[in-house]
C-alpha positions as CSV (number, residue, x, y, z in Angstrom):
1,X,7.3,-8.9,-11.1
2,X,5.9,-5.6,-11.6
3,X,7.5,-3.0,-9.8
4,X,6.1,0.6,-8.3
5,X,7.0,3.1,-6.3
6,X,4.9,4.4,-2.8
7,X,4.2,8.1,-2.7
8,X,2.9,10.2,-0.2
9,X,0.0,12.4,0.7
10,X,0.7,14.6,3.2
11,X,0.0,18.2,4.0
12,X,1.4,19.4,0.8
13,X,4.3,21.0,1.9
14,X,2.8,24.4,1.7
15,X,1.1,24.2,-1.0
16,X,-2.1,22.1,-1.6
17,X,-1.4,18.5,-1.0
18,X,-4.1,18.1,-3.4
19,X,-2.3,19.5,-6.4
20,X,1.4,18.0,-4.6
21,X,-0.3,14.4,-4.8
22,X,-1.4,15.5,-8.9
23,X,2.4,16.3,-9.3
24,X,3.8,13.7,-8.2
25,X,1.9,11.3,-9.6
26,X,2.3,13.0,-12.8
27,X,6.5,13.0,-12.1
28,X,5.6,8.8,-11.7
29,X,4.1,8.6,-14.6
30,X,6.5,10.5,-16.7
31,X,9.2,8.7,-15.1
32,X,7.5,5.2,-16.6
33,X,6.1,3.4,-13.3
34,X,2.9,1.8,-14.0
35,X,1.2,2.7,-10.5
36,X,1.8,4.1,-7.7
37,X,0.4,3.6,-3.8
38,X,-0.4,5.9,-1.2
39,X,-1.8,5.2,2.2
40,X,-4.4,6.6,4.6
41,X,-3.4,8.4,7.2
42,X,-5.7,9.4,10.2
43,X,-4.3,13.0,10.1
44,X,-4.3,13.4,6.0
45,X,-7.1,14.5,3.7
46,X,-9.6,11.9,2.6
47,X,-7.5,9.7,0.4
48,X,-9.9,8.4,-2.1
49,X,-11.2,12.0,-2.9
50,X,-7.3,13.1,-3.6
51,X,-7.2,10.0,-5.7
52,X,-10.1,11.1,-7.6
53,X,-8.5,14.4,-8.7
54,X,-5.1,12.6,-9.1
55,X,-7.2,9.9,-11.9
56,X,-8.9,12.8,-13.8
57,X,-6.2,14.8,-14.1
58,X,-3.3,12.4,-15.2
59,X,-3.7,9.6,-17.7
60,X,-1.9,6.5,-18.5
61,X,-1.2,5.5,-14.5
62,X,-3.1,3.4,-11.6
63,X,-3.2,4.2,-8.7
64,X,-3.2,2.0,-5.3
65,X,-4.4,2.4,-1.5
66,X,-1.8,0.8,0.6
67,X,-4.5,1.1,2.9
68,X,-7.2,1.9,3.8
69,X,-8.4,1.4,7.7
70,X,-11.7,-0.1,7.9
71,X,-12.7,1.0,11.2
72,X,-14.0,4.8,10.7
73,X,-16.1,3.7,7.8
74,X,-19.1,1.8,7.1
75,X,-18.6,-0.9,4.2
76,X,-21.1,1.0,2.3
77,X,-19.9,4.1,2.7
78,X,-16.6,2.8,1.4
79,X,-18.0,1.2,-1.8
80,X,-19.5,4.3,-2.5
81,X,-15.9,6.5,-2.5
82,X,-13.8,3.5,-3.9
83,X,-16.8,2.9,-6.8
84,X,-16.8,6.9,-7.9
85,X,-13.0,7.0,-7.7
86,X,-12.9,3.7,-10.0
87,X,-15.7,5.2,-12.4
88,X,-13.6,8.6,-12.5
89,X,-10.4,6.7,-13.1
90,X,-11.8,4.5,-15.6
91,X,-10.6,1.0,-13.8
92,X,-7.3,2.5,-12.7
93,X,-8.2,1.6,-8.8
94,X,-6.7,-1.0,-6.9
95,X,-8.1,-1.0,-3.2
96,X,-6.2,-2.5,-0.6
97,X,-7.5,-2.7,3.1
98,X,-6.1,-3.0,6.2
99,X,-7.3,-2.7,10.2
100,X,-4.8,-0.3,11.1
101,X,-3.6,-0.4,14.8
102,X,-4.9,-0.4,18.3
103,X,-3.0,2.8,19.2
104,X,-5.4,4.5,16.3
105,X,-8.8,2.7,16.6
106,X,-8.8,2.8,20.5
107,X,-6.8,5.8,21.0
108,X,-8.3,8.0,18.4
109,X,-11.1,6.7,16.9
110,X,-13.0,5.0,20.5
111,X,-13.5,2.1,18.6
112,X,-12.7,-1.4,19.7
113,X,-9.8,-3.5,18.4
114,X,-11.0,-6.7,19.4
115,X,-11.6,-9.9,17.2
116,X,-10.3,-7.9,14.5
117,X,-9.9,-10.6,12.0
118,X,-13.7,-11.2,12.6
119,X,-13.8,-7.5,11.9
120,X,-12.3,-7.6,8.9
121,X,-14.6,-10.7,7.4
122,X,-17.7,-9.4,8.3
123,X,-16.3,-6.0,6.6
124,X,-16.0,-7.7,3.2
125,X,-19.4,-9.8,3.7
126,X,-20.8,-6.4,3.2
127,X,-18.0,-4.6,0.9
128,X,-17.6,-7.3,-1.5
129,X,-21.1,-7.6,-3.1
130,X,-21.6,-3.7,-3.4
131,X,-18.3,-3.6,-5.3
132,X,-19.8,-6.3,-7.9
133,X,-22.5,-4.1,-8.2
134,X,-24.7,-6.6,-6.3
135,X,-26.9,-6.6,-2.9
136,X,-25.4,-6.9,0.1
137,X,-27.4,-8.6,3.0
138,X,-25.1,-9.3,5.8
139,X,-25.5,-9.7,9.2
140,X,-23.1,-9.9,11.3
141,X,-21.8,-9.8,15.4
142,X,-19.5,-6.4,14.7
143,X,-21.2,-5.4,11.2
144,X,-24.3,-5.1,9.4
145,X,-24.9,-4.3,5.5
146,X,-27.5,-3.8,3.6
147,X,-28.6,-2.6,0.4
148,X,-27.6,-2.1,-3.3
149,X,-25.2,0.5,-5.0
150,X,-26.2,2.7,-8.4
151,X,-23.2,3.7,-9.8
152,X,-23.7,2.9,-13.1
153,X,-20.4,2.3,-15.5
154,X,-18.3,1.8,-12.2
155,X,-15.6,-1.3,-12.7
156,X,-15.1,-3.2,-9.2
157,X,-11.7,-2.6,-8.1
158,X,-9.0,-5.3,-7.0
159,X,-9.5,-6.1,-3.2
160,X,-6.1,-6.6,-1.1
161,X,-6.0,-6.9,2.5
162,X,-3.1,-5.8,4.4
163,X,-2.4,-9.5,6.3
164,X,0.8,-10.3,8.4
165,X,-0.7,-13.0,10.7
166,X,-1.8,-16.4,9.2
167,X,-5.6,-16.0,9.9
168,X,-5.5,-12.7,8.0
169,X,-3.7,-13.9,5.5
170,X,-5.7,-16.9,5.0
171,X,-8.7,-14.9,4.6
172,X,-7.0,-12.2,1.9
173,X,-6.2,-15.9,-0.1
174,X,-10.0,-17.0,0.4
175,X,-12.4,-13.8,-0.4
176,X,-9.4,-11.3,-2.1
177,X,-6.8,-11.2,-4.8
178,X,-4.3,-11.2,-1.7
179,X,-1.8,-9.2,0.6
180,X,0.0,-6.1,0.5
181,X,2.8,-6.3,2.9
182,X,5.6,-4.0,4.9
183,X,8.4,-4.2,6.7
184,X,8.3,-7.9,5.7
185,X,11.6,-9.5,4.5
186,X,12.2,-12.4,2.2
187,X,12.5,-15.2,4.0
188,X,9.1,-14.5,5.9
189,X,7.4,-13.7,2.8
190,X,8.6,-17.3,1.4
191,X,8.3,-19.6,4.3
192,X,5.0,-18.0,5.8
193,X,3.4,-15.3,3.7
194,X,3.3,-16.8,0.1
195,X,2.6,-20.3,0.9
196,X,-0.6,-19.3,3.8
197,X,-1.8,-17.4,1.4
198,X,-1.6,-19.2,-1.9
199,X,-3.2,-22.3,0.2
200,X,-6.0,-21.2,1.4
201,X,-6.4,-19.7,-2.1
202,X,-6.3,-23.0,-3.5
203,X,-8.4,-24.2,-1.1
204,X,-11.6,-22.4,-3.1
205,X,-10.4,-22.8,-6.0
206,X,-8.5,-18.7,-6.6
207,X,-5.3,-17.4,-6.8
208,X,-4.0,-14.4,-4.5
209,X,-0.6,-12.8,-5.2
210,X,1.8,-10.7,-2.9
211,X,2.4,-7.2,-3.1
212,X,5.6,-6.7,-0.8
213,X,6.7,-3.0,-0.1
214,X,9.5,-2.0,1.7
215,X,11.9,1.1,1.7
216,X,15.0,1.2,-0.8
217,X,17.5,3.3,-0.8
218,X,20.4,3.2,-3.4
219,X,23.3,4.9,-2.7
220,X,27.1,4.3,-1.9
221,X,27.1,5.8,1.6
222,X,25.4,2.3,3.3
223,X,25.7,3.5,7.3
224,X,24.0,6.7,5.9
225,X,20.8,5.6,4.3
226,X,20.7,2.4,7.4
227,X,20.7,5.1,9.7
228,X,18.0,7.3,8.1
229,X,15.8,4.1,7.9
230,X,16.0,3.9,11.5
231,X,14.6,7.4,12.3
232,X,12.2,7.5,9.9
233,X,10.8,4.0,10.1
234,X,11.0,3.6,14.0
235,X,7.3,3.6,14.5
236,X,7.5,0.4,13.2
237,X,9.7,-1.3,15.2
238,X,7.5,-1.2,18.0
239,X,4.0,-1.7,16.0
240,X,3.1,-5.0,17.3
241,X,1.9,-6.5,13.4
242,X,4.7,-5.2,12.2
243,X,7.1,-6.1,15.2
244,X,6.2,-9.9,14.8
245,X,7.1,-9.6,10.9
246,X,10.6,-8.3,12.3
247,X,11.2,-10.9,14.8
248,X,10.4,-13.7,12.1
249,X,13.0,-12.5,9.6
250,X,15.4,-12.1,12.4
251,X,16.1,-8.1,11.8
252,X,17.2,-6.0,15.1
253,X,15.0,-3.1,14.0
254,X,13.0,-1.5,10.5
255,X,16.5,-0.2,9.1
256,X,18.0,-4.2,8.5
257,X,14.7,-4.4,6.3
258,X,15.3,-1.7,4.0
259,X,16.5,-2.5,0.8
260,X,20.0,-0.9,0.6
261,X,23.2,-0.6,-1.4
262,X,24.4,0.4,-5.1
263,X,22.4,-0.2,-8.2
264,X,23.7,-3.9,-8.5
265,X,23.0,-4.8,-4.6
266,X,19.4,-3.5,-5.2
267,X,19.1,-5.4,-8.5
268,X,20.0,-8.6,-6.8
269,X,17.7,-8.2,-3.6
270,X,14.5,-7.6,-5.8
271,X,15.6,-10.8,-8.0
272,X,15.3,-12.7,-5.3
273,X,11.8,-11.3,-4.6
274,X,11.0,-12.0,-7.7
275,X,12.2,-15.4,-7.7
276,X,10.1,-16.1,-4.7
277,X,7.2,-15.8,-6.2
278,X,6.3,-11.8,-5.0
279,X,3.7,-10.5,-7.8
280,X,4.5,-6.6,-7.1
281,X,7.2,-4.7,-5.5
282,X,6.3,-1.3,-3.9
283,X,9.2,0.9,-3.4
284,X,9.4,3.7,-0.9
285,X,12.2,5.4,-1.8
286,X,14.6,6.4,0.8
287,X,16.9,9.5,0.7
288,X,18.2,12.4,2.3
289,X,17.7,14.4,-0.9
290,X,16.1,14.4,-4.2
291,X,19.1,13.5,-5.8
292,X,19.2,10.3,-4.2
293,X,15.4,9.6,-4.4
294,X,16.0,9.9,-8.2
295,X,18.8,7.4,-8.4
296,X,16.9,5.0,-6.5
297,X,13.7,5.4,-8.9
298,X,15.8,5.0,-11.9
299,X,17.2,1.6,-10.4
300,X,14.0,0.5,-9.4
301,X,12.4,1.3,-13.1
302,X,15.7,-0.4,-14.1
303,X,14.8,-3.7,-12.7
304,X,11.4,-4.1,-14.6
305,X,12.7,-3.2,-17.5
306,X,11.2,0.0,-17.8
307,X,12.4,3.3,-19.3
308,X,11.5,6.9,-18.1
309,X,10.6,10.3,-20.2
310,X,11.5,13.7,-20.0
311,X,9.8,15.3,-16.9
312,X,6.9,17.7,-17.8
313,X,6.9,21.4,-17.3
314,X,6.1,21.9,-13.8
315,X,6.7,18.7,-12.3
316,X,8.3,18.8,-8.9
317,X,10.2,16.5,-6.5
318,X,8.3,14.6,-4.1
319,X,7.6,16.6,-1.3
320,X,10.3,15.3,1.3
321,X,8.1,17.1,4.0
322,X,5.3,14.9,3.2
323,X,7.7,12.2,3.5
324,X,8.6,13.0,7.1
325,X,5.1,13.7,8.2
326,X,3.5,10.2,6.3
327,X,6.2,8.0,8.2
328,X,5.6,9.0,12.1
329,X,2.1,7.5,12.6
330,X,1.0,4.1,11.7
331,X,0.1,3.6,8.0
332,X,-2.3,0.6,8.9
């Protein structure tokens, strides 16, 4: 199971969140994770463009969008963005999409939620081909896409939707290379998300793999970190996507998902992720101060095995205000 770490975009903290995101993604890097996610926010700059900067300028890492909405963007214009930011990071891209939440489409955007799963098919009828460099001709009852890309040299990025419910998730096993997931414990993940999804895979002949994310926090002070999940994560808790994930796994509230404890109570909770059959762990590391954000990246490199460098000149902490500011809206 690989495992990463979720970073944040945010408003830079003062400075540019630009050259923040570049920082930190440099810190990640330096610290030996393989890839890092970040998710689109509707208050936050474009996140594809930040990526684009964040590719160019550090080497040696990929980068993931964990997601995307679909809503306030046309499939081509989409394929355009992801395609460049692909080309610029030489294949480092992985693109995962989601449909975000009626509070945001309705509320901000004026555009309907409903039949959002037919949303999100007729979505990839049109993204799909223009990420394989081929023509899209689609037309559908929401969307219609037509028309051919020229962005020569550009790799296709992995496709991940972000599915919770079984129709969505049987459509990320059918046309993607599968889910990415929050606020989702174990035992949902292995006795509904895995096994819709890797059937309806099977079903055409694919596989499709989890990506699970969830907050972690390692630290001796339990009631501390459990308590910091619950401010900081209580959007979710009354999400409705996210709200049915809770129910499910039987959790009061967003805090009894996060992944707390010591080093060894941490170690054991992502082996049994592992042995479940999730493909990718995405950790959002939890803590009241840098000091504790470190320790919990150190145990999360710890458990794949990996082993970090000596931070470069100029590298800062993650920008905790960021942090704050990434967690009070809806990330899908």
């Amino acid at each position: 199971m690989r495992i990463s770490v979720f970073g944040f975009l945010g408003d830079g903290a003062g400075a540019s969140p630009v050259d923040a995101f570049v920082a930190e993604l440099e810190r990640m890097r330096a610290e030996g994770f393989r890839r890092m996610w970040a998710a689109q926010m509707p208050q936050e700059p474009d996140l594809l463009t930040v990526l684009a900067v964040a590719l160019r300028e550090v080497p040696d890492i990929e980068v993931g969008t964990g997601v995307v909405p679909i809503q306030a963007q046309h499939p081509m214009s989409l394929a355009q963005r992801a395609l460049t930011t692909n080309l610029i990071g030489s294949g480092r891209l992985t693109l995962g999409l989601g449909l975000s939440h009626r509070a945001v489409t309705e509320g901000q955007w004026g555009i309907s939620w409903d039949r959002p799963v037919r949303r999100m098919g007729e979505y990839l009828d049109g993204l799909l081909p223009l990420l394989a460099g081929d023509q899209a001709d689609a037309t559908g009852e929401l969307l219609t896409t037509r028309g051919r890309l020229r962005i020569p040299g550009a790799p296709a990025p992995e496709v991940y939707l972000a599915a919770l419910g079984p129709q969505l998730l049987r459509l990320a096993g059918r046309r993607t290379a599968g889910t990415v997931t929050w606020m989702t414990g174990p035992r949902t993940l292995r006795e509904h998300v895995l096994p819709t999804l890797t059937a309806a895979a099977a079903e055409v002949g694919r596989t499709a793999r989890v990506v699970a994310s969830l907050p972690v926090a390692v630290t001796d002070d339990v009631d501390a970190a459990r308590t910091l999940a619950a401010r900081r994560f209580a959007i979710y808790g009354r999400l409705p996507s996210y709200r049915a994930m809770l129910d499910r796994e039987g959790y009061a509230g967003p805090a009894d998902a996060a992944i707390v404890g010591d080093e060894a109570e941490v170690a054991g909770r992502l082996a049994e992720l592992r042995e479940i059959g999730v493909a990718e762990f995405v950790g959002l590391p939890l803590a009241a101060d840098a000091e504790g954000a470190a320790r919990t990246r150190a145990a999360l490199r710890a458990a794949e095995g990996t082993e970090g460098t000596e931070l470069p000149a100029g590298a800062t902490a993650p920008h905790e205000a960021a942090e704050a500011d990434v967690l009070d809206v809806a990330r899908r």
